[in-house]
VOGU-3710 file (C-alpha; in Angstrom, 3 decimals, decimal comma):
1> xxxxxxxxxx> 236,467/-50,631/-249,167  234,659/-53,684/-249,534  231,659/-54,880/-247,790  230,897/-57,299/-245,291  228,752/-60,337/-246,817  225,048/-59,737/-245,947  224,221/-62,579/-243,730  221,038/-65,028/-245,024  218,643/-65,982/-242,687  216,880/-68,756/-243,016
11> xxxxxxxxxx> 214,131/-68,157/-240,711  211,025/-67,557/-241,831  209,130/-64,467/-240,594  206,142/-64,913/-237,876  202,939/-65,173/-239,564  200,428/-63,536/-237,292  196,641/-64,562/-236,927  194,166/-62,750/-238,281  190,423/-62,967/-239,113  189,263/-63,450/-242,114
21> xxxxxxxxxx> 186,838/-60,443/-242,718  185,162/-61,969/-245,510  184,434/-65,601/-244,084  183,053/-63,700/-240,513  180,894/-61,447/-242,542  179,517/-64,593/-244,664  178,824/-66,610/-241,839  176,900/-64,331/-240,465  175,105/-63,926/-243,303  173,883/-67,203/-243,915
31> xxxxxxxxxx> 173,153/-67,628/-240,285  171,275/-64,042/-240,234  169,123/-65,522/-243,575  168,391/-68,670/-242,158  167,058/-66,969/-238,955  164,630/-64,448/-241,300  163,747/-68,048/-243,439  162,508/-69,566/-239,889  160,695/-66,779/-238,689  158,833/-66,020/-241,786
41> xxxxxxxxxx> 157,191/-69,512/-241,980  156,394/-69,170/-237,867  154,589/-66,514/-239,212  152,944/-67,735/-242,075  151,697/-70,727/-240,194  150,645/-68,043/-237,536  148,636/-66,059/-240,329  147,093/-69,031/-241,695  145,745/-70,225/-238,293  144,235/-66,581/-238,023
51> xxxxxxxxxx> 142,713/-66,855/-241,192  141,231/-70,093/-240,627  139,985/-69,166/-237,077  138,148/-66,230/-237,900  135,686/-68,366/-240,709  135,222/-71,032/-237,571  131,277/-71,780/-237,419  129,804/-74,019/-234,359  126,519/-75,247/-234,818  124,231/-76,698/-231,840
61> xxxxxxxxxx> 120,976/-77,734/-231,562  118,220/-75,119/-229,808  115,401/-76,562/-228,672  112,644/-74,178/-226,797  109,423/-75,311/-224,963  106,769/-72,702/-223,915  103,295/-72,677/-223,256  101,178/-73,905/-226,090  104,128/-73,945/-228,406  107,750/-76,140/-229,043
71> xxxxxxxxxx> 110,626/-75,200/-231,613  113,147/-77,636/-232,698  116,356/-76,259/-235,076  119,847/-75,496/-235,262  121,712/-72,228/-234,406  125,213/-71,099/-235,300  127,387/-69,564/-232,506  130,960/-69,602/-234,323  131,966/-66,590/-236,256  131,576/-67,921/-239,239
81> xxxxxxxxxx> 129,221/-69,755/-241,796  128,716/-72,849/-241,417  128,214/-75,031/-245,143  125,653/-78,110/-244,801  127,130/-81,172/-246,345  124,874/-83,955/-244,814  121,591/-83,899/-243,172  120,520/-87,316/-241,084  117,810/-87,505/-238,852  117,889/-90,972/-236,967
91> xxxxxxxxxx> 114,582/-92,061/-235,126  115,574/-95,725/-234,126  116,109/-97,876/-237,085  115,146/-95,282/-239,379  116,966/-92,573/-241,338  115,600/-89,802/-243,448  117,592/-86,880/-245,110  115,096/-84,304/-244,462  113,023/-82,834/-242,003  109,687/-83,501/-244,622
101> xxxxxxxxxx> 110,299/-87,643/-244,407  110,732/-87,608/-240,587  108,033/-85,792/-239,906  105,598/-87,394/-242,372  106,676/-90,903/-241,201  107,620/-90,197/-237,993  105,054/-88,030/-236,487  102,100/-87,232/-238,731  101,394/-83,636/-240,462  98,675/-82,363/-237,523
111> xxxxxxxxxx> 96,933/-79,166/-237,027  99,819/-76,559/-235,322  102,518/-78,476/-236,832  105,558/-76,551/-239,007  108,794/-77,095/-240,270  111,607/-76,194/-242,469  113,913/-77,966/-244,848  118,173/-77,927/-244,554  119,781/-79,819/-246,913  123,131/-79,888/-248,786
121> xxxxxxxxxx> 124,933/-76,733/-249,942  122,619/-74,618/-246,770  124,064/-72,115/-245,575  123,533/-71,103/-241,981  125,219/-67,466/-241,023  127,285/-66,598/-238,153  124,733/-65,800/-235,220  121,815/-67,329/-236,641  119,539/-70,091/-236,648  116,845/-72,120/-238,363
131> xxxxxxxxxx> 113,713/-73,473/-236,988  113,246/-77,129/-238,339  110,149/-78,130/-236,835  107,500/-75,789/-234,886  104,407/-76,490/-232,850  102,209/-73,536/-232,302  98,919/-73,496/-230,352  99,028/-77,188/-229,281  100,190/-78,051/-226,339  99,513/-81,923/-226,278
141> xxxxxxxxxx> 101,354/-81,833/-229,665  104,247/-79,645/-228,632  104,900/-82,301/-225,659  104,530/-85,430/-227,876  107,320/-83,513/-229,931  109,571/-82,669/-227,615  109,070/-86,732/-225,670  110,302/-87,839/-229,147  113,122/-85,208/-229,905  114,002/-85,803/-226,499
151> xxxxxxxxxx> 114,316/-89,900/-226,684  117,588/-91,613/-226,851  116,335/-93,074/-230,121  116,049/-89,779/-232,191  119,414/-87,827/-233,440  119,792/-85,064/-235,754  123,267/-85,737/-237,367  124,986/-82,652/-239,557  128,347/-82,114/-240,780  129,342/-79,329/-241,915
161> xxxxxxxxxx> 131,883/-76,943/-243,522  133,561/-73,695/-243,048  134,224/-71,513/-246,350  137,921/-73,301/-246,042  136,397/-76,709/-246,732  137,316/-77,937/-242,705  134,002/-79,881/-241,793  132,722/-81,109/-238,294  129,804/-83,493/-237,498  127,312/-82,342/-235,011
171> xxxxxxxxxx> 126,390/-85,546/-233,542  124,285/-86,781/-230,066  124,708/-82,683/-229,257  128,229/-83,137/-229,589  130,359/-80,883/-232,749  133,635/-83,191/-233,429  136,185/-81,958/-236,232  136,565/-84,462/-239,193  139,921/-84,903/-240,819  138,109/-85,822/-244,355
181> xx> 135,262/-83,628/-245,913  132,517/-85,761/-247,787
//
């Protein structure tokens, strides 16, 4: 007995759909790596901030008048310590770059009268302060002192740095940031 022909078809089979395992899992993947990527430098910028914050010095200028006595300085309230880079005392026309010359020239070395030197590469810790010019015992002196200290012709200009080399300038009472270091 012979067999019937096998009938040909021509019709190609139905290809179904499928996923692609491997492309899913490497898109996800990259995407997943990217997303680490972002967050780590969020939180590097985040740790640097911290780092930077927690040096932060703020100086301001004290000045306290009691009987018989003045004091004139700067304290430093910031957490911090704060680097001297410039000193400038203006008294009108004049500028000297310590407290020796604006004293001397300024207001005579009298009976009563002290004061101490900051200059470049000073270093004033977190919480603490330095008395540039006392008056002790003399209370004519201590309120010729504080009438000059207290003019709008006399400034005590500072900038200064944190340990990171950021620097401010405390200026007319006022502590601005600078965007260059001298």
């Amino acid at each position: 007995m012979t067999q019937p022909p096998k009938l040909i078809s021509t019709e190609k089979p139905k290809q179904t759909k499928r996923f692609n395992v491997e492309l899913l899992l490497g898109l996800s993947a990259t995407f997943l790596s990217f997303a680490a990527l972002v967050v780590a430098i969020f939180q590097t910028k985040i740790a640097r901030e911290q780092q930077h914050a927690s040096v932060w010095p703020h100086l301001s200028i004290m000045t306290s008048v009691s009987d018989q006595s003045f004091e004139f300085g700067v304290n430093n309230y910031g957490i911090g310590p704060a680097i001297i880079k410039s000193v400038k005392w203006h008294a009108g026309d004049s500028i000297y770059s310590n407290t020796y010359d604006y004293v001397r020239n300024e207001i005579g070395f009298l009976r009563g009268l002290g004061r101490s030197e900051m200059g470049e590469g000073y270093v004033l810790t977190p919480n603490a302060g330095l008395t540039l010019i006392t008056v002790t015992n003399n209370d004519s002196l201590a309120q010729v002192i504080n009438g000059k200290l207290a003019s709008e012709h006399f400034n005590l200009e500072l900038i200064y740095s944190d340990v990171y080399g950021n620097c401010w300038e405390l200026k007319n009472g006022r502590t601005e940031p600078l965007s260059d270091c001298p």
